[in-house]
Backbone as JSON Lines, residues from 0, in Angstrom:
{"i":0,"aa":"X","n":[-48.32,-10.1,9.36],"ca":[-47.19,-11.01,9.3],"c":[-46.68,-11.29,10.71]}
{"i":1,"aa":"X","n":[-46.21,-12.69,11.36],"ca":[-45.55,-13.0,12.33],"c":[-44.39,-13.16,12.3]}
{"i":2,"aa":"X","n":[-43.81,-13.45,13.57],"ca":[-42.46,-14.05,13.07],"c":[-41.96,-15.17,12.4]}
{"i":3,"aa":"X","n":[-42.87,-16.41,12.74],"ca":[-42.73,-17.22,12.08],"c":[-42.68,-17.46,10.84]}
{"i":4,"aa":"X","n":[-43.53,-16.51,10.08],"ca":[-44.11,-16.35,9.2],"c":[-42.68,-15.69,8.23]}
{"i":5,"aa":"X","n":[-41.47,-15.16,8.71],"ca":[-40.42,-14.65,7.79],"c":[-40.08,-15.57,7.45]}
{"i":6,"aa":"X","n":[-39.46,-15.43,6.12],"ca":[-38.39,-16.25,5.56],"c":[-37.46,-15.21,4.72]}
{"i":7,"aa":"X","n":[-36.49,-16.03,4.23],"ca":[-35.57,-15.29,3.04],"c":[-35.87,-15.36,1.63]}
{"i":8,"aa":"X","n":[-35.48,-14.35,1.06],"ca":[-35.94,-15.06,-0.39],"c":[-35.22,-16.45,-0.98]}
{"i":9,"aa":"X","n":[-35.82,-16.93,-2.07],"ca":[-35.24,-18.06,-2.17],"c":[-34.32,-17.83,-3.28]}
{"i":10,"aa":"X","n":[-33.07,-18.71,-3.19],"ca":[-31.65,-18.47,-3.72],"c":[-30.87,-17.47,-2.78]}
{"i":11,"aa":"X","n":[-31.17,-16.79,-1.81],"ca":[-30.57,-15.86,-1.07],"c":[-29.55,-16.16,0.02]}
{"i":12,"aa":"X","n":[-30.04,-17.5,0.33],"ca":[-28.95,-18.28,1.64],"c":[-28.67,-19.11,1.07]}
{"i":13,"aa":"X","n":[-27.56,-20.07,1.23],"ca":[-26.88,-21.57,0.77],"c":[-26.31,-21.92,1.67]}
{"i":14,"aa":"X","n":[-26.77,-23.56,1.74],"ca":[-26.18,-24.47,3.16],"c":[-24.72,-24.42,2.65]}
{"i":15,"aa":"X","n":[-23.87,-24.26,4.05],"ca":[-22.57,-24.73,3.67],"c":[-22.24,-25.96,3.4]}
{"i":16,"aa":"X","n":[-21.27,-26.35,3.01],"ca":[-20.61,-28.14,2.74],"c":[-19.96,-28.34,4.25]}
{"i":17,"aa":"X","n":[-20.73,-29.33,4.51],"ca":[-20.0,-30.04,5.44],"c":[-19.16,-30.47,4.88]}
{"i":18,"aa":"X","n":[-17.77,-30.64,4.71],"ca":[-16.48,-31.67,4.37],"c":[-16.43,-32.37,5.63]}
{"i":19,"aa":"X","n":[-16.13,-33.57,5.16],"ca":[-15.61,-34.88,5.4],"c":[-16.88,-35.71,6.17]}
{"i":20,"aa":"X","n":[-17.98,-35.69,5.28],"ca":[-19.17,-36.26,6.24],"c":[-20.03,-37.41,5.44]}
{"i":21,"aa":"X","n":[-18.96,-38.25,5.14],"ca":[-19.39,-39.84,4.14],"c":[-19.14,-39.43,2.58]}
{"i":22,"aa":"X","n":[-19.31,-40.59,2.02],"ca":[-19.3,-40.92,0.93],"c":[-20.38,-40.27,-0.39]}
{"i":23,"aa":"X","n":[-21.6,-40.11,0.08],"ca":[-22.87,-39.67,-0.2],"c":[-22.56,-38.22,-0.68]}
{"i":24,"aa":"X","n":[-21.93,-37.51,0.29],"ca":[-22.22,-36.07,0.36],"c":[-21.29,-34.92,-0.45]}
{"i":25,"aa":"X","n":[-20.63,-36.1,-1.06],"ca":[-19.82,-35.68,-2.53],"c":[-18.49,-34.85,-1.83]}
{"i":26,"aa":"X","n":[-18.3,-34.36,-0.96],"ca":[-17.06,-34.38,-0.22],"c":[-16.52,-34.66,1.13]}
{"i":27,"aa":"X","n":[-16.95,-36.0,0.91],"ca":[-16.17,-37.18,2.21],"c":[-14.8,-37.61,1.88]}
{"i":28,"aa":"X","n":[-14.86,-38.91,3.23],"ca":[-13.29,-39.23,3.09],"c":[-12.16,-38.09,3.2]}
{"i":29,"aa":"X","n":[-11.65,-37.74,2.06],"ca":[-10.61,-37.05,2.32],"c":[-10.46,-35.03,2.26]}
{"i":30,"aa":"X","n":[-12.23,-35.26,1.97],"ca":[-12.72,-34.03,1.84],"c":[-12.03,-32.59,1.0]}
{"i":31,"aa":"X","n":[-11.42,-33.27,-0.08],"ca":[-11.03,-32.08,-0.58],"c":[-9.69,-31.87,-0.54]}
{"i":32,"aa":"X","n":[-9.35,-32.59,-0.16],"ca":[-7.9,-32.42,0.28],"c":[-6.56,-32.91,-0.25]}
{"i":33,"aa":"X","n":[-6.83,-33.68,-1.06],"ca":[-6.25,-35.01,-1.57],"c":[-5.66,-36.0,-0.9]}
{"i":34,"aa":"X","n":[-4.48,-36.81,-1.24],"ca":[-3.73,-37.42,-0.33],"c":[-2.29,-37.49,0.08]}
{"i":35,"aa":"X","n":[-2.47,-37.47,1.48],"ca":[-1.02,-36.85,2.02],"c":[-0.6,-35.21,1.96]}
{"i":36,"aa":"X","n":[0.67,-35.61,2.32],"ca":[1.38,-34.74,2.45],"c":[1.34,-32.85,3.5]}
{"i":37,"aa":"X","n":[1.9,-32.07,3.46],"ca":[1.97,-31.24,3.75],"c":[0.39,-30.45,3.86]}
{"i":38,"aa":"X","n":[-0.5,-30.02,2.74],"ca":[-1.81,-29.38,2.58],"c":[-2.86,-30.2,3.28]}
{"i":39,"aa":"X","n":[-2.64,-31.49,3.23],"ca":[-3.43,-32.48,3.96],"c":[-4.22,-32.34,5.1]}
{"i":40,"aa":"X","n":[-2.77,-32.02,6.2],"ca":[-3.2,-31.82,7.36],"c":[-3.29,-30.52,7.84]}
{"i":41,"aa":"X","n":[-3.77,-30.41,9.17],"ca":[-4.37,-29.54,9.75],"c":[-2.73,-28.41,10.25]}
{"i":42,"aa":"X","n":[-3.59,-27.1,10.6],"ca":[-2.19,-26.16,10.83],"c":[-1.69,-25.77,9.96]}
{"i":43,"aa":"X","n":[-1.68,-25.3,8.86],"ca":[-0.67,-25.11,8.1],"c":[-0.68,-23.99,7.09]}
{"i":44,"aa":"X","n":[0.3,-23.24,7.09],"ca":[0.54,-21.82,6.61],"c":[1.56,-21.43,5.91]}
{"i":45,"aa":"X","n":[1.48,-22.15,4.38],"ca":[2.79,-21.98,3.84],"c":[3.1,-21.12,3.23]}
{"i":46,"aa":"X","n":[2.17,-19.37,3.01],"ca":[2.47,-18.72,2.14],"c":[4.13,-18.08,2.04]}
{"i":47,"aa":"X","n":[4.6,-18.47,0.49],"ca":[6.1,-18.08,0.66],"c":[7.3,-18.6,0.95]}
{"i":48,"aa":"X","n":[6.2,-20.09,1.62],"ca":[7.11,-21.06,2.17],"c":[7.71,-21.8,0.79]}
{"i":49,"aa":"X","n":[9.24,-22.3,0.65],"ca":[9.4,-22.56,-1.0],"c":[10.07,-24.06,-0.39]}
{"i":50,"aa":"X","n":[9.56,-25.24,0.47],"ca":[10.13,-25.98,0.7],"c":[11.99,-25.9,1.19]}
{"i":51,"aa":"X","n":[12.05,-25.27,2.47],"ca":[13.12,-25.33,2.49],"c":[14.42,-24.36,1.97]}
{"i":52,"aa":"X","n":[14.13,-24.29,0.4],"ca":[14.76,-23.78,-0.64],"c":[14.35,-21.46,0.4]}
{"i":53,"aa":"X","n":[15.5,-21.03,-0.17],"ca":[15.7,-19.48,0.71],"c":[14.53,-19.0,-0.33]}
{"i":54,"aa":"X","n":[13.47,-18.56,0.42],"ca":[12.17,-17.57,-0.28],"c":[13.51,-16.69,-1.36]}
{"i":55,"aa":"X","n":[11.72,-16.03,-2.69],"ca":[12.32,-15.22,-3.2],"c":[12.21,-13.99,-2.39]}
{"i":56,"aa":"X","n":[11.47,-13.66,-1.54],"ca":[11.89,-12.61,-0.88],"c":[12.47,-12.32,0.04]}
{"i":57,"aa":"X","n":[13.41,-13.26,0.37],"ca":[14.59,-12.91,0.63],"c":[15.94,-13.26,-0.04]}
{"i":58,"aa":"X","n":[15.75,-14.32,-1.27],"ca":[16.74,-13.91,-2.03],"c":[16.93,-12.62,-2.87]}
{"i":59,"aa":"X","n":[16.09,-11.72,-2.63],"ca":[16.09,-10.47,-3.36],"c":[16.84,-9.27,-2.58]}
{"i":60,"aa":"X","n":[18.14,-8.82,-3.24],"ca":[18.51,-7.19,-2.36],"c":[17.63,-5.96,-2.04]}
{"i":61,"aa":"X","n":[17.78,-5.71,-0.5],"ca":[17.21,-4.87,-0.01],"c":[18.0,-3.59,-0.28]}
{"i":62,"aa":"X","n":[17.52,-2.4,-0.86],"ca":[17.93,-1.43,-0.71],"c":[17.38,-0.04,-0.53]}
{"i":63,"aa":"X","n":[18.05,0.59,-0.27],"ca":[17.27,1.92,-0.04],"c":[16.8,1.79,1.11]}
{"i":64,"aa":"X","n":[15.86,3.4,1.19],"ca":[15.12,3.46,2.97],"c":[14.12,4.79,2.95]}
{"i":65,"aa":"X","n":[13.29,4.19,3.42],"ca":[11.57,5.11,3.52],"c":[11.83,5.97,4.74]}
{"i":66,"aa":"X","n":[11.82,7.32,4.54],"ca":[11.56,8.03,5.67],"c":[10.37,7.81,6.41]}
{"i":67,"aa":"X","n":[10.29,7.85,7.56],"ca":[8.83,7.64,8.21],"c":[8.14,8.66,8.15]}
{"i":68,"aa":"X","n":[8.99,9.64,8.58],"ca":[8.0,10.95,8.72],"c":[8.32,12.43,7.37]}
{"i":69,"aa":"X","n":[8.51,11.35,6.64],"ca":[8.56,12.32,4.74],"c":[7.12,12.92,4.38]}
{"i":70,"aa":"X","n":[7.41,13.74,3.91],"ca":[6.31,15.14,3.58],"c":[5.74,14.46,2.2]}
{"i":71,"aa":"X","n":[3.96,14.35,2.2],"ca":[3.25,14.12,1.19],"c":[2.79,15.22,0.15]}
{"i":72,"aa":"X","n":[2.96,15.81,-0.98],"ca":[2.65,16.77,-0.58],"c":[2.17,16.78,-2.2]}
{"i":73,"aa":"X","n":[0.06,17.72,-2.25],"ca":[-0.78,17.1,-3.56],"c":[0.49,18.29,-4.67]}
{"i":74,"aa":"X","n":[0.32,17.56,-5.69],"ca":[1.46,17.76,-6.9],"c":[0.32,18.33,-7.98]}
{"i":75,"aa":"X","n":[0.39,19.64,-8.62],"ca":[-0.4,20.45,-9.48],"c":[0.63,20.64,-10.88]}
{"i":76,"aa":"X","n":[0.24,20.61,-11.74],"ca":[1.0,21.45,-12.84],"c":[0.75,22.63,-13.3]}
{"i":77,"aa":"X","n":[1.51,24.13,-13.63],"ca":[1.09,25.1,-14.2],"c":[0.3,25.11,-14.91]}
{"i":78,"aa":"X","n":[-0.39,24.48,-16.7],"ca":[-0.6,24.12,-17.22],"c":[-2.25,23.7,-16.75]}
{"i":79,"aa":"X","n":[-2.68,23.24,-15.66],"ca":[-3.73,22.78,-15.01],"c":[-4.18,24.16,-14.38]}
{"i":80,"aa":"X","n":[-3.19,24.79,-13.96],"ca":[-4.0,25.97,-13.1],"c":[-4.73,26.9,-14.21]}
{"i":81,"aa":"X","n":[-3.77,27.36,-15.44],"ca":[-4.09,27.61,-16.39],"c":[-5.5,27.53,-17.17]}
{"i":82,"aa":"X","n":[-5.41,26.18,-17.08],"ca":[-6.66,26.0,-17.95],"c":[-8.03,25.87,-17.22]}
{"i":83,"aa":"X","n":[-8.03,26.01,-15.45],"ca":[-9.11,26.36,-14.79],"c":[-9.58,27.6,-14.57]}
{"i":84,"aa":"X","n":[-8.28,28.56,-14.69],"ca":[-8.35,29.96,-15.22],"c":[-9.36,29.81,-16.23]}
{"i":85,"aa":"X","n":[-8.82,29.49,-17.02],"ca":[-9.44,29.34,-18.84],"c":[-11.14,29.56,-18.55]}
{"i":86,"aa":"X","n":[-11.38,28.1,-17.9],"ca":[-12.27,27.71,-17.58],"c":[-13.33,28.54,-16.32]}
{"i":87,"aa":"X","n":[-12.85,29.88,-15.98],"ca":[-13.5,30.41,-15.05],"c":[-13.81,29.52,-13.79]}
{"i":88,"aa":"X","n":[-13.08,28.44,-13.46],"ca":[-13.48,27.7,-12.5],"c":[-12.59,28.03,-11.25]}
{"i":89,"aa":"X","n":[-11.23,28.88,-11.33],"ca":[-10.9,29.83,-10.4],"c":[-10.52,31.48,-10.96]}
{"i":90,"aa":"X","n":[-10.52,32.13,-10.05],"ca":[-10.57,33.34,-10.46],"c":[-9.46,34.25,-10.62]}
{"i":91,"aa":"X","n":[-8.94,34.29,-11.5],"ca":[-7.57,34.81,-11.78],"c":[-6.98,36.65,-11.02]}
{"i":92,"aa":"X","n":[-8.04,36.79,-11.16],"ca":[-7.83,38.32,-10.2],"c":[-7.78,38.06,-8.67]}
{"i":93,"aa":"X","n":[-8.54,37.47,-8.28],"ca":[-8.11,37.27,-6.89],"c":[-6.65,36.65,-6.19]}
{"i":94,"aa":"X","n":[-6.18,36.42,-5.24],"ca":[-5.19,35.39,-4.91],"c":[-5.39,33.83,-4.92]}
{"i":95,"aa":"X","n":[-4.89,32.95,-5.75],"ca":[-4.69,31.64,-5.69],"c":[-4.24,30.71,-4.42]}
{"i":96,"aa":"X","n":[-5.32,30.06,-3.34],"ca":[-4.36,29.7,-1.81],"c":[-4.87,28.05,-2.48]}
{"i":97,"aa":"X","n":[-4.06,27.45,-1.68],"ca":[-4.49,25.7,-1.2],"c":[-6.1,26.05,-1.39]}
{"i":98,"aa":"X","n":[-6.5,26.62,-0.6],"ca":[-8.02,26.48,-0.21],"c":[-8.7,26.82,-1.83]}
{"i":99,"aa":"X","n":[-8.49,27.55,-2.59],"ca":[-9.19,27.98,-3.65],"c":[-8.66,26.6,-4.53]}
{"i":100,"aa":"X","n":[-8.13,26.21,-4.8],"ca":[-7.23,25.01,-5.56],"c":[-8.54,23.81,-5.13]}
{"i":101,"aa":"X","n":[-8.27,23.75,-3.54],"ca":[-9.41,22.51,-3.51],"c":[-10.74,22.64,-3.89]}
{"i":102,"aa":"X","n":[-11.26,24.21,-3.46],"ca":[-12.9,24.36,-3.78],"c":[-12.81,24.46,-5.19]}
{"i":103,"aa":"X","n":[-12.08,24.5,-5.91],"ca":[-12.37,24.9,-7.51],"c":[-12.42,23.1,-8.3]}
{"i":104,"aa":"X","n":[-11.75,22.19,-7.44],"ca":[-11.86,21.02,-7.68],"c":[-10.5,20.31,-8.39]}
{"i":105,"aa":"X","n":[-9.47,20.92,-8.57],"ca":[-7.94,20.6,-8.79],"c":[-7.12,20.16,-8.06]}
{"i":106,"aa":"X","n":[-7.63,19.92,-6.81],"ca":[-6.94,19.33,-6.08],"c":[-7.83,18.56,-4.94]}
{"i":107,"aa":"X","n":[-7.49,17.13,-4.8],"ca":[-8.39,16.33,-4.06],"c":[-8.48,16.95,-2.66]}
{"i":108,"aa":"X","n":[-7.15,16.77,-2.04],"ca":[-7.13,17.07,-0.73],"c":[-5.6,17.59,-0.46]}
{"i":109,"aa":"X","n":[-5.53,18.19,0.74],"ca":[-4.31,19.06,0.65],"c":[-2.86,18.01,1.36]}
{"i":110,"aa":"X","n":[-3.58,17.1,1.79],"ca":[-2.01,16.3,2.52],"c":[-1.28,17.38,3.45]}
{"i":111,"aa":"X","n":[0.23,17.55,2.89],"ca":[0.79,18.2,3.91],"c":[1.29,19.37,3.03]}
{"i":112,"aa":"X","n":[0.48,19.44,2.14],"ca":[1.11,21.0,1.45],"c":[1.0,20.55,-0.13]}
{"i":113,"aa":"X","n":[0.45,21.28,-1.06],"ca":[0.12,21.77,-2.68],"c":[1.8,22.43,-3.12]}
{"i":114,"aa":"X","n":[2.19,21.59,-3.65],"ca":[3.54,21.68,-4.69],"c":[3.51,22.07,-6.14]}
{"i":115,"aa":"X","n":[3.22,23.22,-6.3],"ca":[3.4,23.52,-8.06],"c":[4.32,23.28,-9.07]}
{"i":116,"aa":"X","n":[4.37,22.51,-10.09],"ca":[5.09,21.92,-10.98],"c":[5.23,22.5,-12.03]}
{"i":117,"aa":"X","n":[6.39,22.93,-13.16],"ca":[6.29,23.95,-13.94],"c":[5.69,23.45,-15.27]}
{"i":118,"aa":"X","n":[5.03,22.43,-15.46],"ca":[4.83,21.93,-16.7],"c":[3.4,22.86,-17.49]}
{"i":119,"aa":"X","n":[3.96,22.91,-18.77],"ca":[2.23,23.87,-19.03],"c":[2.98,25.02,-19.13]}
{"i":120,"aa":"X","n":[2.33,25.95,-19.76],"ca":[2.29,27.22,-19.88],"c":[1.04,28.57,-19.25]}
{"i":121,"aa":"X","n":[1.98,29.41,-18.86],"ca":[0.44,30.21,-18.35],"c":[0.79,31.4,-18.62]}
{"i":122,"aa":"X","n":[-0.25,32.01,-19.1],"ca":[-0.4,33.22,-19.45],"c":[-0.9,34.06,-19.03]}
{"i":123,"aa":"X","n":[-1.48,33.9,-18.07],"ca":[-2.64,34.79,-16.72],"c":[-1.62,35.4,-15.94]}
{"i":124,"aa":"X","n":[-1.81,36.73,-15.27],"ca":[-1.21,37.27,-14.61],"c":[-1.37,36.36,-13.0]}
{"i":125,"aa":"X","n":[-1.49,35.92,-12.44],"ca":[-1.27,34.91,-11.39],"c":[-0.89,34.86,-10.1]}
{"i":126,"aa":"X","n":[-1.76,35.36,-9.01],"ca":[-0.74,35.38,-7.43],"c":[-1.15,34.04,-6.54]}
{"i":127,"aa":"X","n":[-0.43,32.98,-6.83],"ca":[-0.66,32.03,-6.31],"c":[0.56,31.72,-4.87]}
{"i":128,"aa":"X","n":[-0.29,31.45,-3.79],"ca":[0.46,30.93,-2.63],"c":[-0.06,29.61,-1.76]}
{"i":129,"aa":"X","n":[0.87,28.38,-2.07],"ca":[1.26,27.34,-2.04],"c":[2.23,26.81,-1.27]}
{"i":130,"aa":"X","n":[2.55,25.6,-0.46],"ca":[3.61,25.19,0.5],"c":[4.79,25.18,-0.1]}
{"i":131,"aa":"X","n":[4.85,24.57,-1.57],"ca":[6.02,24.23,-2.36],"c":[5.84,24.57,-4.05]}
{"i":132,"aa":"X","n":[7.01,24.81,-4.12],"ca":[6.9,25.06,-5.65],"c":[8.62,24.63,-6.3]}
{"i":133,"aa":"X","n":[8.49,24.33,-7.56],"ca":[9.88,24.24,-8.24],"c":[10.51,25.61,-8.69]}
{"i":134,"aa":"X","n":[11.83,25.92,-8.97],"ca":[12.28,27.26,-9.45],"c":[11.52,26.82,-10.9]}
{"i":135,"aa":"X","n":[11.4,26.45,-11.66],"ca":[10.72,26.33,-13.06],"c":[9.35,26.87,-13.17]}
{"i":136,"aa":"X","n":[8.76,26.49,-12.12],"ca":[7.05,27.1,-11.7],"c":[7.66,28.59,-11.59]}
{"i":137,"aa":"X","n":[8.3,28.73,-10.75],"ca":[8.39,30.24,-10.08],"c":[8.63,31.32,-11.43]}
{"i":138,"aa":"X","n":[9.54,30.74,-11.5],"ca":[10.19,31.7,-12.81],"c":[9.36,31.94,-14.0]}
{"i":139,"aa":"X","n":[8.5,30.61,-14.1],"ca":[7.59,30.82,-15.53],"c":[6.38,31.54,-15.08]}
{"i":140,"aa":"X","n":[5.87,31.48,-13.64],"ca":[4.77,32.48,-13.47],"c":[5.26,33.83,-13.36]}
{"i":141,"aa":"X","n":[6.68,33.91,-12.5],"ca":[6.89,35.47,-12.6],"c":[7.16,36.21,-14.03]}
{"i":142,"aa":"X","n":[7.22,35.47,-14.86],"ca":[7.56,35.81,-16.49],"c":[6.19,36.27,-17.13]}
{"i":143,"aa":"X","n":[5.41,35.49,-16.22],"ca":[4.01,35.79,-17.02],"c":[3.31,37.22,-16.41]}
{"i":144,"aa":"X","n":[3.91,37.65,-15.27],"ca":[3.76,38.89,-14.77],"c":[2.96,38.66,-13.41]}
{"i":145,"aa":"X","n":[2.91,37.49,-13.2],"ca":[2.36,37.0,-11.62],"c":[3.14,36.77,-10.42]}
{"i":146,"aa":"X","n":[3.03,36.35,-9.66],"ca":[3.99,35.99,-8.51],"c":[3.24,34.56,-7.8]}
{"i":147,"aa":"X","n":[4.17,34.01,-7.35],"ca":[4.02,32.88,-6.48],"c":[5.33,32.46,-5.01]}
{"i":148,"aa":"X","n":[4.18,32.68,-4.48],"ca":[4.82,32.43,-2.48],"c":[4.62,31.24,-2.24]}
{"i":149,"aa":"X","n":[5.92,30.85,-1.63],"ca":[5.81,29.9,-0.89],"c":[5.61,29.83,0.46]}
{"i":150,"aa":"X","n":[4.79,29.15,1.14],"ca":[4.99,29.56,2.38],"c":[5.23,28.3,2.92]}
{"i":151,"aa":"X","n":[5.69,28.12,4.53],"ca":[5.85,27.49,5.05],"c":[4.96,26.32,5.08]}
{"i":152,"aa":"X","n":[4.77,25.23,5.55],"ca":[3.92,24.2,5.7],"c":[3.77,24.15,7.74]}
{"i":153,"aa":"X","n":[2.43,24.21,7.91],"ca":[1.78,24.19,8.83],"c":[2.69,22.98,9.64]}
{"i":154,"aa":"X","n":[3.57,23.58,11.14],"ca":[3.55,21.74,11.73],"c":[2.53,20.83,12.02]}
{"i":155,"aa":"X","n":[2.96,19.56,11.33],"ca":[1.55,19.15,11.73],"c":[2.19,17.54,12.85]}
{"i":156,"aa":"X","n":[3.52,17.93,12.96],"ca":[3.51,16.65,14.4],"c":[3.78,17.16,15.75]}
């Protein structure tokens, strides 16, 4: 094979449309465009633009306010840890960290710290240590005869 000799398969490329190139070529004259006005001509960027009339987004109240530098932090339920217990997919005798949470597959990725949520029930004796937890988590694992630490969250700025 040469070079000459390549091609593309066929149906694989398509000529573009020339607009505005005669009558013949099925989009001349005004090429698509219709007539007049504002869309017509060239330049022009109206997204949002409402003629004049005050956008709805800014007739709408602004409220509230996003911290910039607010803590993400992956959200677990009791109930989930539980049933990977169940599931031998973490190991209930050992200690429960972030790191065992992600290799066991319950948690995607760690963000800025694993927050335990008290929903669910658990019945496993349980030493799980985590960035954050609710008093509802805490209390229902220490009931179950486990414990759960919180520890600090790593600085990460």
């Amino acid at each position: 094979m040469k070079l000459h000799e390549l091609s593309d398969n066929p149906g694989a490329t398509k000529k573009r449309m020339r607009v505005g190139r005669g009558p013949g070529s099925g989009k001349g004259k005004m090429g698509g465009r219709g007539i007049k006005g504002q869309k017509s001509r060239s330049g022009v960027a109206i997204n949002g633009y409402e003629g004049g009339q005050m956008p709805l987004y800014q007739r709408l109240p602004k409220r509230g306010f996003n911290k910039p530098n607010r803590k993400a932090f992956a959200v677990i339920n009791l109930g989930l840890i539980q049933k990977f217990v169940d599931e031998k997919k973490l190991d209930a005798s050992a200690a429960i960290t972030e790191d065992a949470l992600i290799a066991s597959g319950l948690v995607r990725r760690k963000k800025d710290g694993i927050r335990v949520l008290a929903k669910g029930e658990v019945s496993a004796k349980l030493n799980i240590e985590v960035t954050g937890a609710s008093k509802a988590a805490v209390e229902a694992v220490e009931k179950a005869g486990g414990s759960l630490t919180v520890k600090s969250a790593p600085a990460a700025e």
